[in-house]
C-alpha positions in Angstrom: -79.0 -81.7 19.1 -79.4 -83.6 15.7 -82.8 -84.8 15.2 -83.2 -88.4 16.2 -84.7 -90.2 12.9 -87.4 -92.6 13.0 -86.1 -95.1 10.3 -82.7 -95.9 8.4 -84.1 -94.6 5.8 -84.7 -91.2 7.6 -81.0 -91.1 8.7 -79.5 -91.6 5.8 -81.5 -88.9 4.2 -81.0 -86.0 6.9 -77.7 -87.0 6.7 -75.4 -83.5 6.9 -74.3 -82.1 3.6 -71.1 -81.3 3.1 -69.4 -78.4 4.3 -68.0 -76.5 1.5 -71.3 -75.7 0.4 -72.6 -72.6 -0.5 -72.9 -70.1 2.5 -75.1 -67.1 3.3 -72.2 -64.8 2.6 -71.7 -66.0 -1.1 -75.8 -65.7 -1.4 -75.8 -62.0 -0.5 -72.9 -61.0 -2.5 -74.4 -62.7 -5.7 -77.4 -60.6 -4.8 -75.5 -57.7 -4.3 -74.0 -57.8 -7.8 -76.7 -59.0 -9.5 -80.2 -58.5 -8.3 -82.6 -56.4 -9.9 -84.5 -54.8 -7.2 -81.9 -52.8 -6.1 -80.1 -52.3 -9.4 -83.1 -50.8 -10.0 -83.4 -48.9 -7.0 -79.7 -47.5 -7.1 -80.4 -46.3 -11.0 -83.6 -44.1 -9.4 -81.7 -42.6 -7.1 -78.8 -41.2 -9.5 -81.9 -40.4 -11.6 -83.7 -38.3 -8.9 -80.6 -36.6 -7.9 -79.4 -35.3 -11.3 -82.6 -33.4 -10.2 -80.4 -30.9 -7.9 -77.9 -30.7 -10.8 -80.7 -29.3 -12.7 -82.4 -27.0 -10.4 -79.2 -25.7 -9.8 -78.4 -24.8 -13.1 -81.4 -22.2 -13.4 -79.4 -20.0 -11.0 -76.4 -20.0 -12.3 -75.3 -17.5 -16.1 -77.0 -18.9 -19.4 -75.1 -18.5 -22.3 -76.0 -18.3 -25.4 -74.5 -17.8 -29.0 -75.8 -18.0 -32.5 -74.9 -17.0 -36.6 -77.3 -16.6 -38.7 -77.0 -16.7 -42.7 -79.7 -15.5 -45.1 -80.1 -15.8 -48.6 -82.8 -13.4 -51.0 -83.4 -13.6 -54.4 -85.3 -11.3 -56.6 -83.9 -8.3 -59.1 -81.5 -4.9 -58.0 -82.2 -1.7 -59.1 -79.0 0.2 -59.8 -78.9 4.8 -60.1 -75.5 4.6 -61.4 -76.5 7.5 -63.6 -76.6 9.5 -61.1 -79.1 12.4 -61.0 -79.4 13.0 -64.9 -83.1 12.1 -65.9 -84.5 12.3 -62.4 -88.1 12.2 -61.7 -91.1 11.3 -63.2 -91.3 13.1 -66.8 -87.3 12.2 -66.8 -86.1 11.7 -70.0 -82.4 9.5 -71.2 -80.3 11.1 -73.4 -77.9 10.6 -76.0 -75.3 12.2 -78.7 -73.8 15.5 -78.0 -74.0 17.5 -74.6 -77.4 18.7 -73.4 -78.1 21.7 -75.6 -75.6 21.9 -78.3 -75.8 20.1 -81.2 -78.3 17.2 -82.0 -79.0 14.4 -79.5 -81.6 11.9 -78.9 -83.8 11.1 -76.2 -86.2 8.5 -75.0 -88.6 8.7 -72.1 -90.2 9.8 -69.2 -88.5 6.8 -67.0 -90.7 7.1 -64.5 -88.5 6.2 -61.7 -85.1 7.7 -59.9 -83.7 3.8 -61.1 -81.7 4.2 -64.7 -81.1 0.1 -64.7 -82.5 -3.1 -63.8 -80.6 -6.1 -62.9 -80.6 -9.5 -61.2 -78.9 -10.8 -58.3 -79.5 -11.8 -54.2 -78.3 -10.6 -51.2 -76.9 -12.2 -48.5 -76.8 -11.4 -44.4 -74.6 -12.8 -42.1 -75.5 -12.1 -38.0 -73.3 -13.3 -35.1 -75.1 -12.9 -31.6 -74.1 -13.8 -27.8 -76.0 -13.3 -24.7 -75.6 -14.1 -21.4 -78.3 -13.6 -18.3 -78.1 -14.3 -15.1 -80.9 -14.7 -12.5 -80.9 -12.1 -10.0 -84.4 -12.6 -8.0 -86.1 -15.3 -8.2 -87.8 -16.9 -5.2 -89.3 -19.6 -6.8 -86.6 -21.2 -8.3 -84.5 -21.1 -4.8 -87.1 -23.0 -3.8 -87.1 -25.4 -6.6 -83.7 -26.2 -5.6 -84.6 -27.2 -1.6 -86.8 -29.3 -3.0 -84.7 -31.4 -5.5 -82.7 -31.5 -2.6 -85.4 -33.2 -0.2 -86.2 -35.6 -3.1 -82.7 -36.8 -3.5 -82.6 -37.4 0.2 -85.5 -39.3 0.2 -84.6 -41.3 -3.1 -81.4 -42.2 -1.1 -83.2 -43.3 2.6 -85.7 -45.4 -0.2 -82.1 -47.2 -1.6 -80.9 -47.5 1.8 -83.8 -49.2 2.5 -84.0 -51.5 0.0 -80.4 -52.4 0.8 -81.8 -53.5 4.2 -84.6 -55.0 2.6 -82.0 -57.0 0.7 -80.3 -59.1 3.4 -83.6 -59.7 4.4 -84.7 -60.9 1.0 -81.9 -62.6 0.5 -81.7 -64.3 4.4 -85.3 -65.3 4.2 -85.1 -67.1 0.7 -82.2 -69.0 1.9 -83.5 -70.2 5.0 -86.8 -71.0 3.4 -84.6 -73.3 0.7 -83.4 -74.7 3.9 -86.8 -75.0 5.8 -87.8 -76.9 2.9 -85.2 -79.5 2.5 -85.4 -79.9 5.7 -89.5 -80.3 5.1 -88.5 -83.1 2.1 -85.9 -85.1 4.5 -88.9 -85.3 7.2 -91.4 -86.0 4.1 -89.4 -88.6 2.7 -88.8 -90.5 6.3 -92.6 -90.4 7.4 -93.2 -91.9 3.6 -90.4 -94.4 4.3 -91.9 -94.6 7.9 -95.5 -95.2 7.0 -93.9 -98.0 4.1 -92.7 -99.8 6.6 -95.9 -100.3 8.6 -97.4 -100.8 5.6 -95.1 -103.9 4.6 -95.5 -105.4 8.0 -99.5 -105.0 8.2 -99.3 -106.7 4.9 -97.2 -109.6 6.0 -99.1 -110.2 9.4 -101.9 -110.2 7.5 -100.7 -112.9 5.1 -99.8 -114.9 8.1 -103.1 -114.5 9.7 -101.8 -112.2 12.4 -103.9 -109.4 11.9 -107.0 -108.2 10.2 -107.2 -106.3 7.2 -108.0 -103.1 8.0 -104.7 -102.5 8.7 -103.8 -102.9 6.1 -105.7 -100.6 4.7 -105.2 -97.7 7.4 -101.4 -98.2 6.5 -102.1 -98.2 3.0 -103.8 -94.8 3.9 -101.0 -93.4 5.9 -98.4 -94.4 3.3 -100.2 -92.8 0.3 -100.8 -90.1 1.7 -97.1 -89.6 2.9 -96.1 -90.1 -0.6 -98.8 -87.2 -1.6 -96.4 -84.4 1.0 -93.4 -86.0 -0.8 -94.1 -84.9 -4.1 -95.6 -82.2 -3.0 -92.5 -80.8 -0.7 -90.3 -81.7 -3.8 -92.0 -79.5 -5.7 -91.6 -76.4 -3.3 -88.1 -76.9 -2.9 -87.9 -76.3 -6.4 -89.9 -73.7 -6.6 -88.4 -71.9 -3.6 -85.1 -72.3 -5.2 -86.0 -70.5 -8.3 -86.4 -67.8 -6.1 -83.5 -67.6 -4.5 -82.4 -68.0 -8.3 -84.1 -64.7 -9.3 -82.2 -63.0 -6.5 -78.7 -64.2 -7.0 -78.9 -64.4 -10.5 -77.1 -67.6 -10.2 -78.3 -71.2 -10.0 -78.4 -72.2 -6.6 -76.4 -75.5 -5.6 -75.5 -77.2 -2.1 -76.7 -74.8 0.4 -74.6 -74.8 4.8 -77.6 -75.8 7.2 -78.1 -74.1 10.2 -76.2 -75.8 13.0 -77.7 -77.4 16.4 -76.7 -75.0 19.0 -78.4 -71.8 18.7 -78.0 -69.5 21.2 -81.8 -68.4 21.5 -80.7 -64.7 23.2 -83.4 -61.9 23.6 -82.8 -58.5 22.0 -80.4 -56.2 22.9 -81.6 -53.7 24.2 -84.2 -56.0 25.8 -86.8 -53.2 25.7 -89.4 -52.8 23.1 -89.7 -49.2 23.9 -86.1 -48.7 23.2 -86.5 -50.4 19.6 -89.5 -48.2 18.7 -87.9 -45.5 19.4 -84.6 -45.9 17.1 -87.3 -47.4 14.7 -89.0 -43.7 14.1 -86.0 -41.8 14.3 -83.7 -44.2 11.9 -86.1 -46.6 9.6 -84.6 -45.5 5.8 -88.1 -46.1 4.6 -89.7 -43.6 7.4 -87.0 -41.1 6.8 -87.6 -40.9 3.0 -91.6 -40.5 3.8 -90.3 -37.5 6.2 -87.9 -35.7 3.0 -91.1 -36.3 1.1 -93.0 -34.1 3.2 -90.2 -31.7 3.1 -90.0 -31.6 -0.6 -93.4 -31.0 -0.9 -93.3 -28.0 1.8 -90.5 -26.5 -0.8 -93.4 -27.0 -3.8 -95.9 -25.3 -2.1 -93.2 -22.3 -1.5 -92.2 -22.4 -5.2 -96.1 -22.4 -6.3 -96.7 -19.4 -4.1 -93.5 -17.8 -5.3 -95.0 -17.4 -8.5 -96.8 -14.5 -7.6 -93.4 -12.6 -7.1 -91.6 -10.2 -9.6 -88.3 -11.8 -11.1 -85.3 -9.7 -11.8 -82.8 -11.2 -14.5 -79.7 -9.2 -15.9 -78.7 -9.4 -19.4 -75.8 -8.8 -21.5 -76.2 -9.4 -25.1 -73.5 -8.7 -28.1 -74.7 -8.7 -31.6 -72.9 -7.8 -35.5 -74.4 -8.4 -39.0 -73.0 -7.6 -42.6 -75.2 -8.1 -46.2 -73.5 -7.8 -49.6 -75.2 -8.1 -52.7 -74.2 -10.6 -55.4 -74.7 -11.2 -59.5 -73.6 -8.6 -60.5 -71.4 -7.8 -57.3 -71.5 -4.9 -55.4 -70.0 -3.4 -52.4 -71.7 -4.7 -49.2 -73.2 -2.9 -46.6 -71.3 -3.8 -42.5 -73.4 -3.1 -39.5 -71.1 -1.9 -36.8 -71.0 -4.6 -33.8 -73.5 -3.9 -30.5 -73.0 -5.0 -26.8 -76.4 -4.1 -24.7 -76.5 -4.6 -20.6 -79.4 -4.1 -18.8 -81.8 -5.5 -15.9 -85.1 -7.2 -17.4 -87.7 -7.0 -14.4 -90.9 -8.9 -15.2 -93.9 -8.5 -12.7 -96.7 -11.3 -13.3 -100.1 -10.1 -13.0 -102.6 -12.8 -14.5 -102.2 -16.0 -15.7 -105.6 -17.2 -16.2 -105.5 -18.4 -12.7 -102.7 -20.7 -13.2 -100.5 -20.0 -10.3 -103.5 -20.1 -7.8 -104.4 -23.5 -9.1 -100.4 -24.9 -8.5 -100.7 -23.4 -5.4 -104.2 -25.8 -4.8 -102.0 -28.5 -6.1 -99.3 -28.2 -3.8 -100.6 -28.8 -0.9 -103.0 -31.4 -1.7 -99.6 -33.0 -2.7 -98.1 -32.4 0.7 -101.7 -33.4 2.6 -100.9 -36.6 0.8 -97.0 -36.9 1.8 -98.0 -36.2 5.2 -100.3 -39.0 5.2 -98.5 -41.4 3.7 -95.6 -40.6 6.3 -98.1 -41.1 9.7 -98.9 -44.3 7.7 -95.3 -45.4 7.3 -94.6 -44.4 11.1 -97.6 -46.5 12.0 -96.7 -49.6 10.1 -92.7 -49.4 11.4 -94.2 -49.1 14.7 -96.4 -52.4 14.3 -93.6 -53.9 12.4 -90.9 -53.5 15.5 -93.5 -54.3 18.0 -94.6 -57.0 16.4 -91.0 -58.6 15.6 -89.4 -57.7 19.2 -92.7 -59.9 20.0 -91.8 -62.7 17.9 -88.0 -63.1 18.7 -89.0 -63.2 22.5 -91.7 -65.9 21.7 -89.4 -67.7 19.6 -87.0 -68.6 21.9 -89.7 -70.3 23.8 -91.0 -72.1 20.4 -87.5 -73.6 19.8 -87.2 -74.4 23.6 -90.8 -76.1 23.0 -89.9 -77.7 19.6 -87.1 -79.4 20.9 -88.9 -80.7 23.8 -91.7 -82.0 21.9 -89.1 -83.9 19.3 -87.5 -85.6 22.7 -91.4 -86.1 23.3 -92.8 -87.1 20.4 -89.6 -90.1 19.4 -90.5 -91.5 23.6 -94.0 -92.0 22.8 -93.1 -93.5 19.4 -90.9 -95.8 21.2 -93.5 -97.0 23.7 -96.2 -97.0 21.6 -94.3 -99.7 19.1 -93.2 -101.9 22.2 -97.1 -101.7 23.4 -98.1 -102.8 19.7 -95.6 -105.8 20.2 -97.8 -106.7 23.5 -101.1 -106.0 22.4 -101.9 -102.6 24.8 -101.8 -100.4 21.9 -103.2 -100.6 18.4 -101.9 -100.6 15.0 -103.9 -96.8 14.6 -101.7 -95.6 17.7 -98.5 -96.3 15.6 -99.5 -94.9 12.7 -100.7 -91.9 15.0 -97.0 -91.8 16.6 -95.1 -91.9 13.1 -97.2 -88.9 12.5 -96.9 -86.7 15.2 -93.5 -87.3 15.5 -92.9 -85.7 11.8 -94.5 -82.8 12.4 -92.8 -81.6 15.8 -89.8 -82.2 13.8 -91.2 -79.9 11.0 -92.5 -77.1 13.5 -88.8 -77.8 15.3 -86.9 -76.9 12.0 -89.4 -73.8 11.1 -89.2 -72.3 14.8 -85.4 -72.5 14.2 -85.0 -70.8 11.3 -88.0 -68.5 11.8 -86.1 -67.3 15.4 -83.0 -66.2 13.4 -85.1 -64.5 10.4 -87.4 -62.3 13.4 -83.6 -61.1 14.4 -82.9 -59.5 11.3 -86.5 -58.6 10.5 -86.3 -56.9 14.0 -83.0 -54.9 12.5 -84.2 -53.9 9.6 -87.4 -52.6 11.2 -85.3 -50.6 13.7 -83.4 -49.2 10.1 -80.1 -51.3 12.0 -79.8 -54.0 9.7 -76.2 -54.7 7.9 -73.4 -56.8 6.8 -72.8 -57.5 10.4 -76.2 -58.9 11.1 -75.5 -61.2 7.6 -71.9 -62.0 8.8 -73.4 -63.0 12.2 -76.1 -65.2 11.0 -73.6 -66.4 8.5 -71.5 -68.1 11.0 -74.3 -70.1 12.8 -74.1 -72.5 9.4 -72.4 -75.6 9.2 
């Protein structure tokens, strides 16, 4: 049922918003484009798994190619002359041949070099190899573990993507818990006025004394106090359905009147533990932790073992020799194949200390996954709990609404006839507005324990949103 109002003033403002309002559905796909969180979430988990990409690549052939080109400068000795004048007491000779006739010489040269000249040399290298891993434990079991880490990066976006219609369901219920906070603030204000105006008058008249005036005074400032003051968190509460959507946040569908207040299905807490451990993304990405961690111990210890890498290289240089130019001297091209085992023996105690490392590492995974299993326990328990319980709050709530507008009624007409007090009025107002506040937070707080009970149970999709989604009006 529509909440009965105390005051014109309180049914004009709960009046119902219009209906081609903004809906759950357009929330969550606003969020789902544009909020941050998971963006962020979704870019860490294509991050972590280029991961396998790269631990696969160290098993697979490594090529490799290069060219070099030098350059040296300096002077080139030239024995064009052959072997005449060879040695140390050589001497160079000129005119007619060696023994007949008269000829000059000059000497000893002192070297097997006739001439002198400058130049540079130059050296060109082309190389190519290509290995391939053949045994190596340790990088094998680099690769499980990449793996594991992806796996857990994506159960950690999965859940966040659960997290999301939560996030998303929760900040738009609480916009709507809070409007529906300011319509109840604004009617008690308007509620408390009233008295206020008519203590006034009766006093004026003589009809009553002035301390209520006063009380009403009391009542009404402070009802104007909550009004600011619920104003203010609708505002803020709307900025933060802002941040999610990315979009400013406009008319928002209220829940309607009829809920259908229906326990769990399965109606067994038991059950929902149980698909809690074995399906909550958040618990499954602890467990690949572990996993991956299991892998890094194997990889530490694997460092210890001999590696066996095959080999095939290709190499051919030339070098010529430049001002003045001379012929140039062509290295015939090399192909070498071979197997390059490598047996580690001491590394300063390096591979012992990874080891260490390791499985401090996994001690702490395994931790933090007992801890996670704890908390989705608690977590399921406690919201199968809550969405039991609040079927009888909103049963209650209603009730005490019905209640709470009765008394107000009677106690007014016993104000008219003098068996109850202007205090009792003021009393009634008051308690009236707040069963209709706890009335509008069981309500929404019954459908949010649903989902929170999903997501808990790692359950939680677009159905659950679609679902909830149709319950607005």
């Amino acid at each position: 049922m529509r909440l009965k109002l105390l005051t014109l003033a309180l049914a004009l403002a709960a009046v119902s918003l219009p209906s081609h309002g903004e809906d759950l559905l357009d929330a969550y796909h606003d969020a789902r484009a544009n909020d941050p969180v998971l963006a962020q979430a979704d870019s860490t988990r294509l991050a972590t798994g280029e991961g396998v990409s790269q631990a696969r690549a160290l098993l697979l052939p490594q090529i490799s190619a290069g060219l070099t080109l030098s350059q040296s400068n300096g002077r080139r000795s030239s024995s064009s002359l052959g072997t005449f004048g060879y040695g140390a007491d050589s001497y160079l000779c000129t005119g007619i041949g060696a023994g007949t006739g008269n000829y000059d010489c000059t000497g000893p040269l002192g070297s097997s070099s006739a001439a002198v000249s400058n130049g540079h040399s130059r050296t060109r290298s082309i190389d190519g190899t290509l290995s391939q891993t053949v045994f190596d434990l340790s990088k094998y079991a680099n690769l499980k573990a990449a793996h594991a880490s992806a796996n857990s990066q994506n159960a950690t976006y999965e859940a966040a993507l659960q997290s999301l219609f939560v996030r998303v369901t929760a900040a738009y219920f609480t916009v709507l818990n809070d409007e529906d906070q300011l319509t109840f603030a604004k009617a008690n204000e308007d509620a408390f006025k009233r008295q206020y105006d008519q203590a006034d008058q009766q006093y004026k008249v003589g009809l009553s004394a002035i301390t209520n005036v006063y009380q009403a005074k009391a009542y009404y400032e402070s009802a104007r106090t909550s009004t600011i003051a619920a104003q203010n968190t609708l505002d803020n509460d709307k900025e933060a359905l802002r941040v999610i959507t990315g979009k400013p946040i406009g008319t928002l569908k209220k829940l309607r009147d009829d809920l259908p207040l229906q326990p769990p299905v399965p109606n067994d807490p038991d059950a929902w533990v149980k698909r809690a451990v074995q399906d909550n993304p958040s618990l499954l990405a602890q467990k690949d932790n572990v996993e991956a961690a299991e892998h890094n111990i194997s990889a530490a210890r694997d460092g210890h073992l001999p590696t066996i890498t095959a080999n095939v290289s290709y190499g051919k240089s030339s070098s010529w020799y430049q001002s003045p130019a001379s012929g140039g001297i062509n290295q015939p091209a090399s192909t070498t194949i071979g197997l390059t085992l490598n047996v580690p023996i001491f590394s300063g105690g390096a591979t012992q200390s990874r080891v260490r490392q390791s499985i401090y590492q996994r001690d702490a995974a395994s931790d933090a996954f007992e801890l996670q299993r704890r908390q989705v326990v608690q977590n399921t328990l406690n919201y199968y709990r809550s969405v039991i319980a609040g079927i009888s709050q909103v049963e209650a709530g209603k009730a005490s609404v019905e209640s709470g507008e009765k008394a107000l009624e009677a106690t007014r007409a016993g104000f008219e006839v003098g068996t109850q007090t202007f205090t009792d009025v003021l009393l009634a107002i008051q308690t009236l507005t707040q069963s209709e506040s706890n009335y509008s937070q069981a309500r929404h707080q019954f459908i949010l324990n649903k989902l929170l009970l999903q997501q808990a149970a790692g359950a939680a999709d677009l159905k659950d949103i679609e679902d909830i989604n149709a319950l607005l009006e």
